[in-house]
C-alpha positions as CSV (number, residue, x, y, z in Angstrom):
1,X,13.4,22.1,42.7
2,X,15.4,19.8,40.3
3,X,15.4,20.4,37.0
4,X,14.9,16.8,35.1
5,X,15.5,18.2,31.6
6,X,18.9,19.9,32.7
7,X,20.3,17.2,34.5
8,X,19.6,14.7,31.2
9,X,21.3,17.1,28.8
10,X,24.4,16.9,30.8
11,X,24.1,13.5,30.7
12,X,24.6,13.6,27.0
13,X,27.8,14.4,27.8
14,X,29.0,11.7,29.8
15,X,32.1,10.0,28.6
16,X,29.6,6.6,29.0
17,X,27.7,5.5,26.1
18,X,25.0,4.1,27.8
19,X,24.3,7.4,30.1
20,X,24.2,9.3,27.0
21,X,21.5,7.1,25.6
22,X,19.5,6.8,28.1
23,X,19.4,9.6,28.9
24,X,18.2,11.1,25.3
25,X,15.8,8.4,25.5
26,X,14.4,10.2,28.9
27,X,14.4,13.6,27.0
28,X,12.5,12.1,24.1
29,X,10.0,11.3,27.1
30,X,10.1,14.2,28.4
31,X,9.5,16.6,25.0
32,X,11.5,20.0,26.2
33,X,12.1,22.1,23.5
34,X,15.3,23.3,25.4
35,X,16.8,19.6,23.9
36,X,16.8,19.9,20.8
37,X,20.3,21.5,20.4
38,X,22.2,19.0,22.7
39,X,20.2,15.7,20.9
40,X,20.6,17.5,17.5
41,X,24.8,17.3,18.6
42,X,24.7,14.1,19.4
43,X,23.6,13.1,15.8
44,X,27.4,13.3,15.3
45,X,28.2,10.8,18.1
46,X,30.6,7.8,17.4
47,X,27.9,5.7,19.2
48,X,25.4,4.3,17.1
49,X,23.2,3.5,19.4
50,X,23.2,6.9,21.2
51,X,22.7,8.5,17.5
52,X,19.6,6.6,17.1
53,X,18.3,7.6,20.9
54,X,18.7,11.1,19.8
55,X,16.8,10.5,16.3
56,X,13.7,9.1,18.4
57,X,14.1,11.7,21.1
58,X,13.8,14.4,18.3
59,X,11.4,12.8,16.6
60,X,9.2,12.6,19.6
61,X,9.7,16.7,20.0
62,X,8.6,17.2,16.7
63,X,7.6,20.7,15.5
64,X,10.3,22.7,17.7
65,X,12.9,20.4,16.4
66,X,12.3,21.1,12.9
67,X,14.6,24.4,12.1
68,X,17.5,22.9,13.4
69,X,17.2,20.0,11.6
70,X,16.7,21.5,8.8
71,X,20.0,23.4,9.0
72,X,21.4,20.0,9.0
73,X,20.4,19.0,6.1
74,X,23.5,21.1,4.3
75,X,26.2,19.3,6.8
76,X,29.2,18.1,5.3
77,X,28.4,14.8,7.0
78,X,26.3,12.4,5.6
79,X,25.2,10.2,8.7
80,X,24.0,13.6,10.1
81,X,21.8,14.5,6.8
82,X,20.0,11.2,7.1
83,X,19.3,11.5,10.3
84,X,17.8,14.8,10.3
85,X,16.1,13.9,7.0
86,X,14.2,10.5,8.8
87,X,13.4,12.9,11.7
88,X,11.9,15.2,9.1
89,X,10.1,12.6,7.0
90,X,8.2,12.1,9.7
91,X,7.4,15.7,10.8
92,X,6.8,17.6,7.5
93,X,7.3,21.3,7.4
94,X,6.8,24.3,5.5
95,X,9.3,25.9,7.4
96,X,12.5,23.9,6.4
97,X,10.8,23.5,2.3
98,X,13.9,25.0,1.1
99,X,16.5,22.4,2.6
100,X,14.3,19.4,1.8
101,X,14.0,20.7,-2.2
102,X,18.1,20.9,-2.0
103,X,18.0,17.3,-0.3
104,X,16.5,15.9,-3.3
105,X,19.6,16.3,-5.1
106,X,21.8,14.8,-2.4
107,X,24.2,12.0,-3.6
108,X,23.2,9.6,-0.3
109,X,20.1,8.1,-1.7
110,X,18.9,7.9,1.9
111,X,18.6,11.4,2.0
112,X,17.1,11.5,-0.9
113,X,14.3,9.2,0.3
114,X,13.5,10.7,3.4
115,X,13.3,14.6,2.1
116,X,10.5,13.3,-0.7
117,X,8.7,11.9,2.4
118,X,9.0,14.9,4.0
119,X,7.7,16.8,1.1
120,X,4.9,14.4,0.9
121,X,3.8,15.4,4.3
122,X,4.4,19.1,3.9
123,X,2.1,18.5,0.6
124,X,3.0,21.9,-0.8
125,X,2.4,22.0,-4.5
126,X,5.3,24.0,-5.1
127,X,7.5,20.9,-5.3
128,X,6.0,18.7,-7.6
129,X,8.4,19.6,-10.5
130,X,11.2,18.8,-8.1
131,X,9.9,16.0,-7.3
132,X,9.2,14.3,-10.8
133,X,12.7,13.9,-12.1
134,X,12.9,11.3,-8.6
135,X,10.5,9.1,-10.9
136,X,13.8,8.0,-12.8
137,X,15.7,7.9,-9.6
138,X,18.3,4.7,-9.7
139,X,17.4,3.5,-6.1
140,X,13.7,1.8,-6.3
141,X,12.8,3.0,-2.6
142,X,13.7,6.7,-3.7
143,X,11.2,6.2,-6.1
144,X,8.2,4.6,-4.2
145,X,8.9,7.4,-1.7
146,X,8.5,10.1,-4.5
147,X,5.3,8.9,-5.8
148,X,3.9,8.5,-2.4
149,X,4.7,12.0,-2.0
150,X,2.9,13.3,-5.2
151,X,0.0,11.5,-4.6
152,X,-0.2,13.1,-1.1
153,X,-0.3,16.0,-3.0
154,X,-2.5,15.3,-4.8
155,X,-4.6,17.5,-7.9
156,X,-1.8,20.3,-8.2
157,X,0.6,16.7,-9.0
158,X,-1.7,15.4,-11.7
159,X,-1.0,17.6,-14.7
160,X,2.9,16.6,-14.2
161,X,2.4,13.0,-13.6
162,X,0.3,12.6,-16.7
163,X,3.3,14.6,-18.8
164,X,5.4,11.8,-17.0
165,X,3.6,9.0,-18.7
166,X,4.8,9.7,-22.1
167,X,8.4,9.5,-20.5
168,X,10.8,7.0,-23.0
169,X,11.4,5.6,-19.8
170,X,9.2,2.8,-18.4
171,X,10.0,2.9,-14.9
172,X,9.1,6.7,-15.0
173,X,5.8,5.5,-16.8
174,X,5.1,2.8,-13.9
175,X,5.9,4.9,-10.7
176,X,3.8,7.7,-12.4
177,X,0.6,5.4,-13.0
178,X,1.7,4.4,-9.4
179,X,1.0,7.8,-8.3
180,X,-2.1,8.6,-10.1
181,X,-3.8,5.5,-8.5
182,X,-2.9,6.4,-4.9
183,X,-4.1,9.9,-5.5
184,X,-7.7,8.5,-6.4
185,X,-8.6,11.5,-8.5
186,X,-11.1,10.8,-11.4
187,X,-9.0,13.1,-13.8
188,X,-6.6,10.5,-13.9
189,X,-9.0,7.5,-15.2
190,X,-8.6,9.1,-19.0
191,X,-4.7,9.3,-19.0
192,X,-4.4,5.8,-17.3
193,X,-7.6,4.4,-19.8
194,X,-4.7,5.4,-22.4
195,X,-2.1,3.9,-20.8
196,X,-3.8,0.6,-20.8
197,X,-4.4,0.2,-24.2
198,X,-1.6,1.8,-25.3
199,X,1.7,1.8,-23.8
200,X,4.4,-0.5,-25.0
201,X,5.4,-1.9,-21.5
202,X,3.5,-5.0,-20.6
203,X,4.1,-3.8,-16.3
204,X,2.9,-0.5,-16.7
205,X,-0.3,-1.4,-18.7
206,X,-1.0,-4.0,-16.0
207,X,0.0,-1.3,-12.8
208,X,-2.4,1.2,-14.8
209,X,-5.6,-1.6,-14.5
210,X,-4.6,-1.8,-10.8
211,X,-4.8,2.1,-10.2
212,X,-7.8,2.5,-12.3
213,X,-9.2,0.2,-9.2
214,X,-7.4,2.0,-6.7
215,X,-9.4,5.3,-8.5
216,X,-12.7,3.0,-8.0
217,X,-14.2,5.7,-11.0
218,X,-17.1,3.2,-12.3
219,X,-16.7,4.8,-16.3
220,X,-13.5,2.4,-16.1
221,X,-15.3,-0.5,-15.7
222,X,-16.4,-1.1,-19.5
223,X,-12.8,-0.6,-20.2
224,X,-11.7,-3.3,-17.4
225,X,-14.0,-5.9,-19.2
226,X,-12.1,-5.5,-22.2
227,X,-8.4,-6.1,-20.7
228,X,-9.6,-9.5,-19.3
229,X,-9.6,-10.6,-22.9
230,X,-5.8,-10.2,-22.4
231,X,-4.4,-13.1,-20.3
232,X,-1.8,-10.7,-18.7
233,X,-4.3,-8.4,-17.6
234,X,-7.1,-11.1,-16.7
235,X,-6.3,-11.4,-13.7
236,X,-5.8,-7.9,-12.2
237,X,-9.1,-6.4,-14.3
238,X,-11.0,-8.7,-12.1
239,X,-9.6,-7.7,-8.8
240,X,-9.8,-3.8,-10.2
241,X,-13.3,-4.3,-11.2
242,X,-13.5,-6.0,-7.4
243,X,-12.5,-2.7,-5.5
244,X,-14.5,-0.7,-8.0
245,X,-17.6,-2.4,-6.4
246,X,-20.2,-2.0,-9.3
247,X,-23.1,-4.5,-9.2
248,X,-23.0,-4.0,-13.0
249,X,-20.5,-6.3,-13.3
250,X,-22.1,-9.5,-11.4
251,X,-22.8,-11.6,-14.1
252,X,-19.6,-11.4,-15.8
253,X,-18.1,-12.4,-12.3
254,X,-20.2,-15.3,-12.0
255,X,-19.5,-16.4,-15.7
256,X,-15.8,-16.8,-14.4
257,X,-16.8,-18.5,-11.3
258,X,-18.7,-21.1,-13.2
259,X,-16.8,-21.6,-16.4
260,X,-14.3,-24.9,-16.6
261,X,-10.8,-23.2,-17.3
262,X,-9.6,-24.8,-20.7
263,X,-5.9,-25.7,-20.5
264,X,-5.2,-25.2,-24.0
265,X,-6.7,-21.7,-23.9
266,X,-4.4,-19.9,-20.8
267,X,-1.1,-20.5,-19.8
268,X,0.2,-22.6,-17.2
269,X,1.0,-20.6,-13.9
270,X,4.7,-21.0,-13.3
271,X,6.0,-23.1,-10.6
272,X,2.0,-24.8,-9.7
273,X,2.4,-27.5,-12.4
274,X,0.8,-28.9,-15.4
275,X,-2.2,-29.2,-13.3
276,X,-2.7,-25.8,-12.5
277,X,-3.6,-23.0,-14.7
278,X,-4.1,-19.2,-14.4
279,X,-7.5,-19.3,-14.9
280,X,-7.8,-20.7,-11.8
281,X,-6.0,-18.1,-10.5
282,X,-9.1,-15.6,-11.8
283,X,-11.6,-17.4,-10.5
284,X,-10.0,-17.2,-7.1
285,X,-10.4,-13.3,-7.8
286,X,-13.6,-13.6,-9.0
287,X,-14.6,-15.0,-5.9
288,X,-13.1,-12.7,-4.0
289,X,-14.5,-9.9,-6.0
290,X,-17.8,-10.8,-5.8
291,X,-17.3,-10.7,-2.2
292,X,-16.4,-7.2,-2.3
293,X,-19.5,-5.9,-4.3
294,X,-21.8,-7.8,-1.7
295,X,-24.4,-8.4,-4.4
296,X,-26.9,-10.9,-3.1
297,X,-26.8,-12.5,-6.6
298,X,-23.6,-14.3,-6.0
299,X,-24.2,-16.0,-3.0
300,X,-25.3,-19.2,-5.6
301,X,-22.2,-18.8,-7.2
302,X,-20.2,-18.7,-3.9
303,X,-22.0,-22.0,-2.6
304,X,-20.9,-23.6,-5.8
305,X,-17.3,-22.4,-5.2
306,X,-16.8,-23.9,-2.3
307,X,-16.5,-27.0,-4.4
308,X,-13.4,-26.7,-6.1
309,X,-10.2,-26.6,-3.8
310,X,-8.5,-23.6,-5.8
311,X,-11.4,-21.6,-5.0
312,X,-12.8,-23.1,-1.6
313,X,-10.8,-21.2,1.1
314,X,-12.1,-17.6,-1.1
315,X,-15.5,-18.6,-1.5
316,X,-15.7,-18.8,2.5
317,X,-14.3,-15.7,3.0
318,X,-16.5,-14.0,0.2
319,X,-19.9,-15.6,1.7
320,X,-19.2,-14.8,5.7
321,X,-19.3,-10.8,3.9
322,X,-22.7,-11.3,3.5
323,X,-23.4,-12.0,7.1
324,X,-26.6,-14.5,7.9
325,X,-28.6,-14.5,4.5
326,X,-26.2,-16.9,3.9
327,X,-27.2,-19.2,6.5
328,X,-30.0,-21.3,4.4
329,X,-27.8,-21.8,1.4
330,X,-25.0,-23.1,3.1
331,X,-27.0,-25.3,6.3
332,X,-27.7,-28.0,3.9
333,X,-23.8,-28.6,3.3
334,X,-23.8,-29.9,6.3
335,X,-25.2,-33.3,6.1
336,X,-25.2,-33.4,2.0
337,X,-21.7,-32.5,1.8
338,X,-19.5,-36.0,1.9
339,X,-16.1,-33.4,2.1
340,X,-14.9,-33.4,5.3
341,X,-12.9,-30.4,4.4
342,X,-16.1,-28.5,2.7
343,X,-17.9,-29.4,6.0
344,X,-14.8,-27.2,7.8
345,X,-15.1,-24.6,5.6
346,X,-18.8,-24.0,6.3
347,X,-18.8,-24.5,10.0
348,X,-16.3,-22.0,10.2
349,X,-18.7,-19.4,8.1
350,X,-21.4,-20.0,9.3
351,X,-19.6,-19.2,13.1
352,X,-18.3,-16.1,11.4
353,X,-21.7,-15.3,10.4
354,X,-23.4,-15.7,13.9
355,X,-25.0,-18.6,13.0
356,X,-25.6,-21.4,16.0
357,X,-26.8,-24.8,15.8
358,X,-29.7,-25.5,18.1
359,X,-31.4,-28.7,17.5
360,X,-28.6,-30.5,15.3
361,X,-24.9,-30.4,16.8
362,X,-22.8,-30.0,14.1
363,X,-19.8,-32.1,16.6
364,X,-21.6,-35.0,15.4
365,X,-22.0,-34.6,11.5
């Protein structure tokens, strides 16, 4: 009987490039643990094509790839480290912890990336203090990456994080209120409630109103009220207050829906022209806030928005969330409404709702 799997890992050494990468393509098909030495050899080929058919193929072995690439992690050559690290970031295992830590200090940056993805899969909470000091890291990705990973980790990575946010460093301040938000814990809505009213850093107060959404905690919501006072944070506090989902906060919702932005009291939004200001831009995430909560109270409001062209396009997408109660509020637009471009908007809802005309063909409105 032939052997497939041998006959493919003496193909990788064929002196032609293109039988080497196919066939580590066919071994990635073919998931034999008995490949993983050969493809993990050919991370060192002068092909890059055939390195990157050996990356996949390992990747697609997974778990019985994952000591050997771990050993390469401490190669001399760097191509090699971040190959095995992106085979790793997507693997994540305990076995190989110690490699990935030391990869955290590697001078490629790529490296660097990929081991903090790989320790936020492995989600052991042995690594958070490793992991912090990547908050300041000079490469942006390498930080993302890292607070990804400690919000995968999530409560064991809290204590640290909220040390972090009293870091003289903003950007170490922003990725950790990053963090906090993706991990969604409610012991973070206190620390970030701080940060908010607090901090000195105009981005990280602002990222801290979008986590406290992310978190979706409702004893934030009183708080989010208060930052729409600010014009910087208007905007955001309403979408936050949006993902939170609490009906409490209808009416104040509506109240932006309604009100006639004053020019002279917000700024004009950069590049839209004297024409345009950012309290337009709130409304639009009023509308689409209300939308979120689903509270039947706004579907007035929602008619009303579909009115103005800043909000019109929202206001559709909001009311078609509230399926076919919507129907009789909206049916009358269709021979009231002189628009033409209203009349579009609320066809296509009321399609997306289920509605169907019957005795009235809306082809000749």
């Amino acid at each position: 009987m032939v052997d497939e799997v041998a006959e493919q890992i003496a193909a990788l050494r064929d002196e032609d490039w293109a039988i080497r990468e196919e066939a580590a393509r066919l071994l990635g098909h073919l998931k034999d643990p008995r490949a993983v030495t050969p493809l993990v050899s050919l991370l060192r080929d002068g092909d890059r094509s055939v390195r990157e058919a050996a990356v996949n193929a390992l990747r697609a072995i997974g778990t019985p790839a994952v000591e050997a690439l771990g050993a390469c992690l401490t190669e001399g050559e760097l191509a090699v480290q971040e190959a095995a690290a992106a085979v790793l970031a997507s693997v994540g295992d305990e076995r190989v912890l110690s490699p990935l830590l030391s990869a955290l200090n590697s001078r490629d940056w790529i490296v660097r990336m990929h081991a903090a993805q790989a320790l936020g899969r492995v989600r052991n909470t042995e690594t958070v203090e490793a992991l912090i000091p990547l908050l300041q890291d000079k490469v942006k990705a390498v930080r993302e990456e890292t607070a990804t990973a400690l919000a995968a980790i999530g409560d064991a990575a809290i204590p640290c994080l909220v040390q972090a946010l009293k870091h003289e460093d903003w950007l170490v301040r922003l990725h950790a209120v990053e963090s906090l938000g993706k991990a969604r814990s409610p012991r973070a809505v206190e620390p970030l409630l701080s940060v908010l009213f607090n901090d000195r850093d105009s981005a990280v107060r602002e990222d801290a109103v979008r986590a406290l959404g992310d978190i979706g905690d409702a004893s934030a919501v009183d708080h989010l009220c208060m930052a729409m006072r600010e014009p910087g944070l208007r905007t955001v506090a309403v979408e936050s207050l949006g993902r939170i989902g609490n009906p409490c906060v209808v009416p104040v919702l509506i109240d932006i829906v309604m009100s006639t932005p004053a020019p002279e009291a917000t700024r004009t939004a950069v590049g839209c022209g004297d024409q345009w200001n950012e309290e337009f831009i709130t409304q639009g995430a009023a509308v689409r806030a209300l939308g979120l909560i689903g509270d039947d109270r706004a579907i007035p409001s929602l008619v009303a928005a579909l009115s103005p062209t800043h909000t019109r396009a929202e206001a559709a997408a909001s009311l078609a969330k509230f399926g076919s109660k919507v129907v009789p509020a909206l049916i009358p637009l269709l021979s009231e409404s002189p628009d033409d471009n209203i009349r579009f908007h609320v066809r296509e809802t009321l399609t997306l709702v289920g509605w169907r005309p019957r005795q009235v063909s809306i082809n000749h409105l």
